[in-house]
PDB file with one MODEL, atoms N, CA, C and O in Angstrom:
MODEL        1
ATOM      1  N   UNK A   1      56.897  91.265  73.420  1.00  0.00           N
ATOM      2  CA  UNK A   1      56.873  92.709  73.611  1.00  0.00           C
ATOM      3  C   UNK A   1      57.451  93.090  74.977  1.00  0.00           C
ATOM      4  O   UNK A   1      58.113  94.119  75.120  1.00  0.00           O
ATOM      5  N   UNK A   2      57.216  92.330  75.875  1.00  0.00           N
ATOM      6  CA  UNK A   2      57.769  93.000  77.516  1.00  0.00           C
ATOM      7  C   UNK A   2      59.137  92.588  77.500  1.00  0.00           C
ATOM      8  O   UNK A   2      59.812  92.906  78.479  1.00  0.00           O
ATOM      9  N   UNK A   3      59.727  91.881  76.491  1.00  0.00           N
ATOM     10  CA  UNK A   3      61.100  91.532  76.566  1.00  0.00           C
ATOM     11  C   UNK A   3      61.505  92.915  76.108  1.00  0.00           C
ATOM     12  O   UNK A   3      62.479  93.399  76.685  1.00  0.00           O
ATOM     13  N   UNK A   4      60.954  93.583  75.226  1.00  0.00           N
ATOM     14  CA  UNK A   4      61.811  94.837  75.025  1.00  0.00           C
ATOM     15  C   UNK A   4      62.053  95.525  75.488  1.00  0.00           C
ATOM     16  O   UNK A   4      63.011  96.256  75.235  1.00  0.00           O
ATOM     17  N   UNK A   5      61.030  95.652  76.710  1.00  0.00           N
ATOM     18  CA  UNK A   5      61.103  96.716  77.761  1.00  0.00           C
ATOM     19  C   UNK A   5      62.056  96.573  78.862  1.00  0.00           C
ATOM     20  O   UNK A   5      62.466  97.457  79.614  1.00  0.00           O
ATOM     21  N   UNK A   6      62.405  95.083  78.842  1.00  0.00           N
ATOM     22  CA  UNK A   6      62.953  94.531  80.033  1.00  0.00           C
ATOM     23  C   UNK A   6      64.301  94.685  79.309  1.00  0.00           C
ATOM     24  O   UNK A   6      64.560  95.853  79.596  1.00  0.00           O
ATOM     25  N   UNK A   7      65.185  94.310  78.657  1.00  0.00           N
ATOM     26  CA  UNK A   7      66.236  94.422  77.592  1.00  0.00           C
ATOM     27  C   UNK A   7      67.025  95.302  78.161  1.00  0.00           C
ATOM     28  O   UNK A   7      67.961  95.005  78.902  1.00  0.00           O
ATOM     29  N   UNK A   8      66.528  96.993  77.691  1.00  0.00           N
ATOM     30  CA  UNK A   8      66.828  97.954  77.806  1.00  0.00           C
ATOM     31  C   UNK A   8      67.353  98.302  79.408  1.00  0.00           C
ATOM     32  O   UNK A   8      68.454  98.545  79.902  1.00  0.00           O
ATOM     33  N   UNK A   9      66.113  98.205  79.883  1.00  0.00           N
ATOM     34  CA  UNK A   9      66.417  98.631  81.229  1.00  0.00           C
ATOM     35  C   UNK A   9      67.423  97.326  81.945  1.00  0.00           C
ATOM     36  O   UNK A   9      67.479  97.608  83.142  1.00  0.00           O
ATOM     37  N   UNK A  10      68.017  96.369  81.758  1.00  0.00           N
ATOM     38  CA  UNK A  10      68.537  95.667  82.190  1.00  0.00           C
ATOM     39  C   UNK A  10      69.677  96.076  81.430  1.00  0.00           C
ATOM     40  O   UNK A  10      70.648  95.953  82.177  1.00  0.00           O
ATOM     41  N   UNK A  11      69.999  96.458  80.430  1.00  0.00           N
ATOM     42  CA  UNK A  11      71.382  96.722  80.194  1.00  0.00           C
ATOM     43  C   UNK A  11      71.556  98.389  80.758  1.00  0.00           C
ATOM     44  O   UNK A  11      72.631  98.806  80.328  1.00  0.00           O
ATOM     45  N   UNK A  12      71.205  98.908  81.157  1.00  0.00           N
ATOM     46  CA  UNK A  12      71.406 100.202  81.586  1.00  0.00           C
ATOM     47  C   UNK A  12      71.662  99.870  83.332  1.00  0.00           C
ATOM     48  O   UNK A  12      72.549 100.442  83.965  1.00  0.00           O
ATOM     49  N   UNK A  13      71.029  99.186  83.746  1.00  0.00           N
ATOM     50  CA  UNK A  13      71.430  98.551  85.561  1.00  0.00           C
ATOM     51  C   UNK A  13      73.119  98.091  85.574  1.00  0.00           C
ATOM     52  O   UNK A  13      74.104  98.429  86.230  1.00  0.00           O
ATOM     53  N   UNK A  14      72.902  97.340  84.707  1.00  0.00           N
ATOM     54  CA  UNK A  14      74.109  96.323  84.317  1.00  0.00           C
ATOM     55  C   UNK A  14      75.582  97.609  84.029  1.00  0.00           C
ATOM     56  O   UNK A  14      76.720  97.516  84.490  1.00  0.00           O
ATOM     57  N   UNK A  15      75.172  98.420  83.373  1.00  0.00           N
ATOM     58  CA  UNK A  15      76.238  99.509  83.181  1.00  0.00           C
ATOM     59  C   UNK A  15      76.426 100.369  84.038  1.00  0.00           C
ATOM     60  O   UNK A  15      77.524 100.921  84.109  1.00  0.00           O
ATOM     61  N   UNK A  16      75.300 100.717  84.976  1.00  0.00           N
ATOM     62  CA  UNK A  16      75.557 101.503  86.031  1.00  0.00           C
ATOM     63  C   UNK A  16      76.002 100.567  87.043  1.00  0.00           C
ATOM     64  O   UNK A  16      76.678 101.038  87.959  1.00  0.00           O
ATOM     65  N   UNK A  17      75.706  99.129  87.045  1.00  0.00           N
ATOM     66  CA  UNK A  17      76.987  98.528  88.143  1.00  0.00           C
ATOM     67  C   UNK A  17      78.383  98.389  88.344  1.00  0.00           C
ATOM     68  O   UNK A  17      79.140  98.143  89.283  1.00  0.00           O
ATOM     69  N   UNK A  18      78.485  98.725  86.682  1.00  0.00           N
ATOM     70  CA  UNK A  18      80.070  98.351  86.127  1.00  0.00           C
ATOM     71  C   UNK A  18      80.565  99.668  86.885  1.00  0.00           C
ATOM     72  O   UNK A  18      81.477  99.585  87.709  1.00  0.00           O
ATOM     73  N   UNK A  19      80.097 100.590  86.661  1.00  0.00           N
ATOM     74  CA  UNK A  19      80.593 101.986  86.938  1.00  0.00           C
ATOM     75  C   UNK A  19      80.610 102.041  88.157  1.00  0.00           C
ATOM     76  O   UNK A  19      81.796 102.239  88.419  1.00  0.00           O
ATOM     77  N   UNK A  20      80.050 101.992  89.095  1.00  0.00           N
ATOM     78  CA  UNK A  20      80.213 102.003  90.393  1.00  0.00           C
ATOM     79  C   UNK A  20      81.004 100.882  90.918  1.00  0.00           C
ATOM     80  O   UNK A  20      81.276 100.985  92.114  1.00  0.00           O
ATOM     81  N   UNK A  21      81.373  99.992  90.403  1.00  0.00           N
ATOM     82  CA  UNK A  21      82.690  99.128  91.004  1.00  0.00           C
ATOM     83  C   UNK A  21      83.219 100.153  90.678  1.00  0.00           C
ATOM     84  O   UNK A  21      83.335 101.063  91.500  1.00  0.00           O
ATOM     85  N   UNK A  22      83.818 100.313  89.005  1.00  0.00           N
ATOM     86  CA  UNK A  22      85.087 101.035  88.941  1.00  0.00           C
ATOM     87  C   UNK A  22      85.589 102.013  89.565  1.00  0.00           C
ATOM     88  O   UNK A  22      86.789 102.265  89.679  1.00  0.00           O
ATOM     89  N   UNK A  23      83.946 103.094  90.348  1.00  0.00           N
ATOM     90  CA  UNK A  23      84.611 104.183  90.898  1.00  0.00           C
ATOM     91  C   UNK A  23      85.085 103.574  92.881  1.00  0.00           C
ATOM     92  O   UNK A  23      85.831 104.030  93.748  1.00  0.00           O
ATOM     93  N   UNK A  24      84.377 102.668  92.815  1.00  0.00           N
ATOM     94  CA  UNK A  24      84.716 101.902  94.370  1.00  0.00           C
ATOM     95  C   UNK A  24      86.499 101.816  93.969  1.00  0.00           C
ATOM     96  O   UNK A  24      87.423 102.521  94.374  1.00  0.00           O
ATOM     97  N   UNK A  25      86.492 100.948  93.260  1.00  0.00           N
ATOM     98  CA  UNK A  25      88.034 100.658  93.010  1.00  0.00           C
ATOM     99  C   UNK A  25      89.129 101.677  93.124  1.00  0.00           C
ATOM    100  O   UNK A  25      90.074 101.832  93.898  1.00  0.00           O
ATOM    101  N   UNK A  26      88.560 102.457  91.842  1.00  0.00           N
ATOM    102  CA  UNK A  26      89.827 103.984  92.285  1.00  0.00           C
ATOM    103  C   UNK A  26      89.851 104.607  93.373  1.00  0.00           C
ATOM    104  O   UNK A  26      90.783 105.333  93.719  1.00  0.00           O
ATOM    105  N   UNK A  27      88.554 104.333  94.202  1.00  0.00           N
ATOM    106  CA  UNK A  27      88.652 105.225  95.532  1.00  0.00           C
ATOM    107  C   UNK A  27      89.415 104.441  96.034  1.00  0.00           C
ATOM    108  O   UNK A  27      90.305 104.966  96.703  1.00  0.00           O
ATOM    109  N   UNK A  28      89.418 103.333  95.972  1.00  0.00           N
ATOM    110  CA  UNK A  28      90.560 102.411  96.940  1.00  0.00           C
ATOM    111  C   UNK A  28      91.821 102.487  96.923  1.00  0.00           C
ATOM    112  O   UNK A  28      92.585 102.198  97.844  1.00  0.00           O
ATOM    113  N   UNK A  29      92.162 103.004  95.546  1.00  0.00           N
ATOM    114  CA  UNK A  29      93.218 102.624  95.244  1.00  0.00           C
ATOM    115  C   UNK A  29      94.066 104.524  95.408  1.00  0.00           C
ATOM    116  O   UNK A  29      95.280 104.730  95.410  1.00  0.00           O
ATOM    117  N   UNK A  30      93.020 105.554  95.519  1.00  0.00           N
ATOM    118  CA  UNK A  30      93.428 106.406  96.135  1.00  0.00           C
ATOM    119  C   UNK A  30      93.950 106.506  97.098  1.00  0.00           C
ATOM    120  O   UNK A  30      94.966 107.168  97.308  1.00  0.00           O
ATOM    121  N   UNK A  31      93.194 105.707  98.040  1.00  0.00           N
ATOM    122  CA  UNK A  31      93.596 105.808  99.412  1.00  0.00           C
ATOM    123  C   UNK A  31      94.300 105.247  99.865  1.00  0.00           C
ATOM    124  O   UNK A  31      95.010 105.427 100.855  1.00  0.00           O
ATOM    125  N   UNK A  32      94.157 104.244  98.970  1.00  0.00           N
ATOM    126  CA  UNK A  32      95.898 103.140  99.423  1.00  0.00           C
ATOM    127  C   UNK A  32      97.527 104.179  99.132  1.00  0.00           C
ATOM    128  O   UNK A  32      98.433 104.469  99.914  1.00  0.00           O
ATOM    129  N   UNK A  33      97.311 104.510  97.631  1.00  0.00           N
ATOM    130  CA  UNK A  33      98.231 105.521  97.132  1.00  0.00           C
ATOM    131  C   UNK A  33      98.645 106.791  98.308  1.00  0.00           C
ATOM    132  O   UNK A  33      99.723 107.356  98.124  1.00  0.00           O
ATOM    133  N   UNK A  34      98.180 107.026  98.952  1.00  0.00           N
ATOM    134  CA  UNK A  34      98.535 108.270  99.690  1.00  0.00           C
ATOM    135  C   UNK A  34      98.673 108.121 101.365  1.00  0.00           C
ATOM    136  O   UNK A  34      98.964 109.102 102.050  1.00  0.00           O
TER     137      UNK A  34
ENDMDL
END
């Protein structure tokens, strides 16, 4: 049962890390661009 709880909220961390590289990245790559 606590695996289910844990599951969830570990794939939702996991996706909000992805996203915040990606937006690190484009900022970089903004600033390189200009």
């Amino acid at each position: 049962m606590s695996s289910d709880t844990v599951s969830p909220l570990k794939k939702c961390e996991y996706y909000y890390f992805e996203v915040h590289m990606l937006y690190e990245l484009r900022y970089e790559f903004s600033f390189l661009e200009n």
